[in-house]
C-alpha positions as CSV (number, residue, x, y, z in Angstrom):
1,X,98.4,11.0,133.3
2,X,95.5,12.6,132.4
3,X,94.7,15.8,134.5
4,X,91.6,18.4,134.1
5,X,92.3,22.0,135.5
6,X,90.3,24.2,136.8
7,X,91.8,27.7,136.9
8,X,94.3,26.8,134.5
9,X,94.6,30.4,133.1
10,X,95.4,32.0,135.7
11,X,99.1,32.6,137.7
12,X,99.5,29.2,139.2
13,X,97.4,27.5,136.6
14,X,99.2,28.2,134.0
15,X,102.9,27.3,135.1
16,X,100.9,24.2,136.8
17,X,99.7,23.1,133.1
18,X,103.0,24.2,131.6
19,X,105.0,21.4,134.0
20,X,102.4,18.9,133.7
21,X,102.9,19.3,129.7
22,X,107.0,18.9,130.0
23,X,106.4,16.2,132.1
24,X,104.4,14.2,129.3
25,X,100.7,14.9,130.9
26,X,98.0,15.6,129.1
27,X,95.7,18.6,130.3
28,X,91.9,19.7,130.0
29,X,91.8,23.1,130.9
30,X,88.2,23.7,132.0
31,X,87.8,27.4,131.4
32,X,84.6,30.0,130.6
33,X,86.7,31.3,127.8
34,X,87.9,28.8,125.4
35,X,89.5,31.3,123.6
36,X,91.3,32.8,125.8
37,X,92.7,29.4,127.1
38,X,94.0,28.5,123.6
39,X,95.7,32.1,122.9
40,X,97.6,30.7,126.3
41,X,98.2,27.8,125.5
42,X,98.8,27.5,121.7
43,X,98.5,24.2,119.7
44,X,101.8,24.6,118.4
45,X,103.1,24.9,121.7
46,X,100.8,23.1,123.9
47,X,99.7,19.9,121.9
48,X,98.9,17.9,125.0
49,X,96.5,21.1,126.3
50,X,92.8,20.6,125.4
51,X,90.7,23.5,126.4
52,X,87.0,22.9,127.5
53,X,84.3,25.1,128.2
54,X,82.2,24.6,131.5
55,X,80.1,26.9,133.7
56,X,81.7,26.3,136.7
57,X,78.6,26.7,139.2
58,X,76.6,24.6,137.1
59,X,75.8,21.0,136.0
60,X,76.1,20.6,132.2
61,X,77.7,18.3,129.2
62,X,80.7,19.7,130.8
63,X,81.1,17.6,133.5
64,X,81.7,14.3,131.2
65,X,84.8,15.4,130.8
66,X,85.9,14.2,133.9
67,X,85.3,10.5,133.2
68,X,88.3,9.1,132.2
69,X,90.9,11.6,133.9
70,X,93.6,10.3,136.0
71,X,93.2,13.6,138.4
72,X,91.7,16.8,139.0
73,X,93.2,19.9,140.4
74,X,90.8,22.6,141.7
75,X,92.3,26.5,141.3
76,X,89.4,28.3,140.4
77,X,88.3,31.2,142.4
78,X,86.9,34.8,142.2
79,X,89.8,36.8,143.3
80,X,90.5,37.7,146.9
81,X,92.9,41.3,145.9
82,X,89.8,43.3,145.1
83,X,87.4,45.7,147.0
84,X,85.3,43.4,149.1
85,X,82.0,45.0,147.7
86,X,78.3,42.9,148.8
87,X,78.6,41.2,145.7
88,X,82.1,40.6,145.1
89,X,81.9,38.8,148.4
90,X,79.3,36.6,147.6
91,X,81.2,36.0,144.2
92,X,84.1,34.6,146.5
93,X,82.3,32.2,148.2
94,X,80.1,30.5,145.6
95,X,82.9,30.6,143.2
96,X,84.3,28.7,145.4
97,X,81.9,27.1,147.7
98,X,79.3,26.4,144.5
99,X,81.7,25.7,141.8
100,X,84.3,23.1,144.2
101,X,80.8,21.2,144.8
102,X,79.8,20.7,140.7
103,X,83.3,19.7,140.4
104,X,82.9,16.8,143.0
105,X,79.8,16.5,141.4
106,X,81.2,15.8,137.9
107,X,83.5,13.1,140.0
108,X,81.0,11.2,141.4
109,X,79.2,10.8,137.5
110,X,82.2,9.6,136.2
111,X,83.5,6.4,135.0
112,X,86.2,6.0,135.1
113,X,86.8,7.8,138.2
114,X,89.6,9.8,138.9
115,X,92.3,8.6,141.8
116,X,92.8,12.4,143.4
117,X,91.3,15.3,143.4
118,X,93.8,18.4,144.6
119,X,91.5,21.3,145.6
120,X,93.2,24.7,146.5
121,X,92.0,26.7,149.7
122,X,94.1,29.4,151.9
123,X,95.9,30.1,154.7
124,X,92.9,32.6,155.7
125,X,91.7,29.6,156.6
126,X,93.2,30.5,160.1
127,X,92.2,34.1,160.4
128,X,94.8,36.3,161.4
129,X,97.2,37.0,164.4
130,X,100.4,38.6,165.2
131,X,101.2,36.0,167.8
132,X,100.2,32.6,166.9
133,X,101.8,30.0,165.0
134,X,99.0,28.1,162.7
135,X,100.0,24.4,161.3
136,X,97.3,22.1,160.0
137,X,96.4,21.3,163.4
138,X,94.9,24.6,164.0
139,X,91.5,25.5,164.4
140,X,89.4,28.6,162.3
141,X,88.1,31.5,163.5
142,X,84.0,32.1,163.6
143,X,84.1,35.5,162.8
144,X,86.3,35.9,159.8
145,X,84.8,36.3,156.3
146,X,87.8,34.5,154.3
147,X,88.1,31.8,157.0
148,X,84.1,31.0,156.8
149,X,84.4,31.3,152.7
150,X,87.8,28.7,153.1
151,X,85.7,26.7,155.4
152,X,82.5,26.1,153.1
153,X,85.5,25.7,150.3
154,X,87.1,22.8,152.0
155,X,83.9,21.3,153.1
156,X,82.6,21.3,150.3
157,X,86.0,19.0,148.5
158,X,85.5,16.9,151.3
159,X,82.6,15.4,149.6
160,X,84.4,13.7,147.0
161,X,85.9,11.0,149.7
162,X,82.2,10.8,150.8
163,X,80.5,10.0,147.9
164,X,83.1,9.0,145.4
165,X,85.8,7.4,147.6
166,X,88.7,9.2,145.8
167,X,91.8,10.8,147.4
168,X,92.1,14.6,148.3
169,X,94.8,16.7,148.9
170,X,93.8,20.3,150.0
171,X,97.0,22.7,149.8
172,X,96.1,26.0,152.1
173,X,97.8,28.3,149.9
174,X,100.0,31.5,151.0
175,X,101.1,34.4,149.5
176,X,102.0,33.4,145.9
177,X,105.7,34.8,144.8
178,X,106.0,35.1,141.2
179,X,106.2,37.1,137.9
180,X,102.7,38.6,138.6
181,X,100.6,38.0,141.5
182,X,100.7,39.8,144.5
183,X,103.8,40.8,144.0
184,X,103.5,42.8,140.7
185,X,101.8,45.2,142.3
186,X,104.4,45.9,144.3
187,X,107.1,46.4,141.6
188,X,106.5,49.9,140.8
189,X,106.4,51.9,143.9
190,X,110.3,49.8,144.5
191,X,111.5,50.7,140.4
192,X,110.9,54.3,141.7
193,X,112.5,54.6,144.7
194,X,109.5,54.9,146.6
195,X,108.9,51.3,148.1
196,X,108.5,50.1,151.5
197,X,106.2,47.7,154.3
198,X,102.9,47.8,154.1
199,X,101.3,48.7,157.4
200,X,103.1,48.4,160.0
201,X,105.5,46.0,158.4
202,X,105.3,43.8,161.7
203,X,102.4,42.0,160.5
204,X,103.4,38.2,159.6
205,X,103.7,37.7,155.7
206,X,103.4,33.5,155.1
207,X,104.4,33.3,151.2
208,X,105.7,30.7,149.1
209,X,107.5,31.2,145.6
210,X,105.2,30.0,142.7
211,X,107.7,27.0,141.9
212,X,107.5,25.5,145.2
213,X,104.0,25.9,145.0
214,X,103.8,23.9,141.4
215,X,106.1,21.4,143.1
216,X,103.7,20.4,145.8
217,X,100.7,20.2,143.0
218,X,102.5,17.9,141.1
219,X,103.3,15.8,143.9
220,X,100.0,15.9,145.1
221,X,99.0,14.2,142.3
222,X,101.2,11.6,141.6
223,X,102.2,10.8,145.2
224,X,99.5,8.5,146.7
225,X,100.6,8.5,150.2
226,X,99.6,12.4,150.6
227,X,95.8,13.3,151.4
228,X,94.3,15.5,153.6
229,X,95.3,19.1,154.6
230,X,98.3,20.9,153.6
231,X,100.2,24.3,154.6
232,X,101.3,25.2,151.2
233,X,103.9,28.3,152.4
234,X,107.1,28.3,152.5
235,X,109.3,26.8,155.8
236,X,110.4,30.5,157.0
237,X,107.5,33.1,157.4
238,X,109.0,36.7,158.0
239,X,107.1,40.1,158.8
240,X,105.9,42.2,156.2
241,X,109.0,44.6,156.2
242,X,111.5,41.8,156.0
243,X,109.6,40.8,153.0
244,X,110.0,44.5,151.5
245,X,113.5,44.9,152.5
246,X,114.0,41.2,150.8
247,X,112.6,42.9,147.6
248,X,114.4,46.5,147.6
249,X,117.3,44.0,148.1
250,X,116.4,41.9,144.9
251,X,115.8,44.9,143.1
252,X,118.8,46.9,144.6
253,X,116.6,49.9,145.7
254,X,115.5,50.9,149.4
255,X,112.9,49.9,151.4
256,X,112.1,53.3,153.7
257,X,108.8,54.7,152.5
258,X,105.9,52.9,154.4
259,X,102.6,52.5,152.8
260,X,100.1,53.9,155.0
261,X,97.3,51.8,156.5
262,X,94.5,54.2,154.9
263,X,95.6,53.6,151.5
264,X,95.7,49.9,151.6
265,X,91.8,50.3,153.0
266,X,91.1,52.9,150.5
267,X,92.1,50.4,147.5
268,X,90.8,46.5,149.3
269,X,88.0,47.9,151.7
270,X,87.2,44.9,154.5
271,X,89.8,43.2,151.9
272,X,92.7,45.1,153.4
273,X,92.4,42.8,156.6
274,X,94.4,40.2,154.6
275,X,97.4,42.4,154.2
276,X,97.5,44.5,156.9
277,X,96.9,41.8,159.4
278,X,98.5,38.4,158.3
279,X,99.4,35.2,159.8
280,X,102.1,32.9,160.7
281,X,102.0,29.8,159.0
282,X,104.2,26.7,158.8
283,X,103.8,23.8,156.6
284,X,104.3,21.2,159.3
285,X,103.4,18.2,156.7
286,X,105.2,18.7,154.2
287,X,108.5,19.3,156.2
288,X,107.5,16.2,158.0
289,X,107.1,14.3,154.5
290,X,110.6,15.5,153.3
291,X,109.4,18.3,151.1
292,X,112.5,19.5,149.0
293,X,111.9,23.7,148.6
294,X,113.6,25.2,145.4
295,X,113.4,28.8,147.5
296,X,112.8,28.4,151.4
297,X,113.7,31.9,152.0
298,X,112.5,35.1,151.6
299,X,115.5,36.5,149.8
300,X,116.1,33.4,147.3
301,X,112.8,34.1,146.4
302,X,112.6,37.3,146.2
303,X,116.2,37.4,144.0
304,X,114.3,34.6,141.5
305,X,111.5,36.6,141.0
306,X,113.5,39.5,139.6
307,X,115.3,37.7,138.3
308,X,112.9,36.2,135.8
309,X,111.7,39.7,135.2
């Protein structure tokens, strides 16, 4: 195949273009920073990656490059683990929002088409609860920021059936275990004896270990039978300090010293609503489909991840 990337630099990206090399696939990276894309992936090392610059929320020569691929997957996204400042807001949603709709754009101009696009959105999707149990059947909430941004995300991916009749898969990501991520940040408060929940700790923490996650990219685009909307976590959600004491396990050090609610606000701002609130999620479609997870629980992934450290 022949796959273009958006967010191909970044912690899924990368593994994502890595597995899609080893599997034989060639790769356009589109990236801002051509560069930067080729001191990640190295000619020697990645002679199937081809780096291509674009300005993702705009039309431009770019976009050509998309005639001719077999698929298109669609991680590129301001970051949601910052201060939610007035303007990093907006940067949320029309990276998103803006930059998912001159992607389908670039789709319908080209010829050949691709057969799939895979476009990432999140389990925020949902909004948060400490009771409920989301799968894809669920319904958002009208007065949450990162469920209206996942909302204008998603609607604007559905386009591409609309106007260029090709297949989407939209993967509502979790929390994101691997060698960097979420989870890095986490690391050092654990080496030094000083980890533990965030929060409360009761708050529902719906994750999935990076692998899994590349797993279910790759099968979205090679497996025809899936489209439509997926619950990209892992099968067994836990609560925040389960998740802790899963890492001070892995990393054979405790799990006793909470970090206070004021802290997380201090750092995140309206931002700390993701982590100190949460959700339970279940990937009812992919279970149903036979999905085969490398790490369903907590622990095993927890135990890889330090693994690989």
């Amino acid at each position: 195949m022949k796959v273009a990337i958006t967010g191909g630099t970044g912690f899924v990206g990368s593994h994502l273009v890595k597995k899609l090399q080893e599997a034989g696939h060639e790769v356009l990276v589109l990236t801002r920073d051509v560069a930067k894309a080729r001191r990640v992936f190295p000619v020697s090392a990645f002679p199937k990656v081809t780096p291509v610059a674009y300005t993702p929320q705009q039309s431009g020569d770019w976009q050509a490059a998309i005639a001719g691929c077999d698929g298109v997957v669609n991680l590129a996204g301001a970051p949601i683990s910052e201060r939610w400042t007035t303007t990093h807001k907006q940067a949320m949603m029309n990276s998103r929002k803006v930059g998912t709709a001159k992607l389908v754009e670039a789709i319908a101009q080209a010829e050949p088409k691709p057969q799939v696009l895979v476009s990432a959105s999140a389990i925020g999707y949902y909004g948060t609860s400490e009771t409920a149990i989301f799968d894809e059947s669920s319904a958002p909430v009208d007065d949450d920021f990162l469920s209206q941004v996942c909302r204008e995300w998603e609607a604007a991916a559905l386009k591409v059936k609309e106007i260029a009749g090709v297949r989407l898969v939209i993967p509502r990501i979790g929390i994101v275990l691997g060698d960097g991520g979420a989870l890095e940040r986490m690391l050092t408060p654990f080496r030094l004896f000083a980890g533990g929940p965030i929060g409360s700790g009761k708050q529902w923490f719906s994750w999935i270990h990076r692998d899994d996650l590349v797993a279910v990219l790759m099968r979205a685009l090679t497996d025809d039978s899936m489209s439509g909307v997926y619950n990209a976590t892992a099968p067994h959600p836990v609560r925040m300090g389960q998740a802790c004491e899963a890492l001070g396990h892995a990393l054979n050090r405790p799990s006793w010293l909470p970090v206070p609610d004021f802290v997380i606000e201090a750092l995140l701002g309206d931002g700390a609503i993701v982590v100190l609130e949460g959700q339970q999620v279940v990937p009812k479609h992919l279970q149903a489909e036979g999905f085969d997870y490398q790490y369903p629980t907590v622990g095993q992934a927890m135990k890889a991840v330090v693994d690989a450290l």
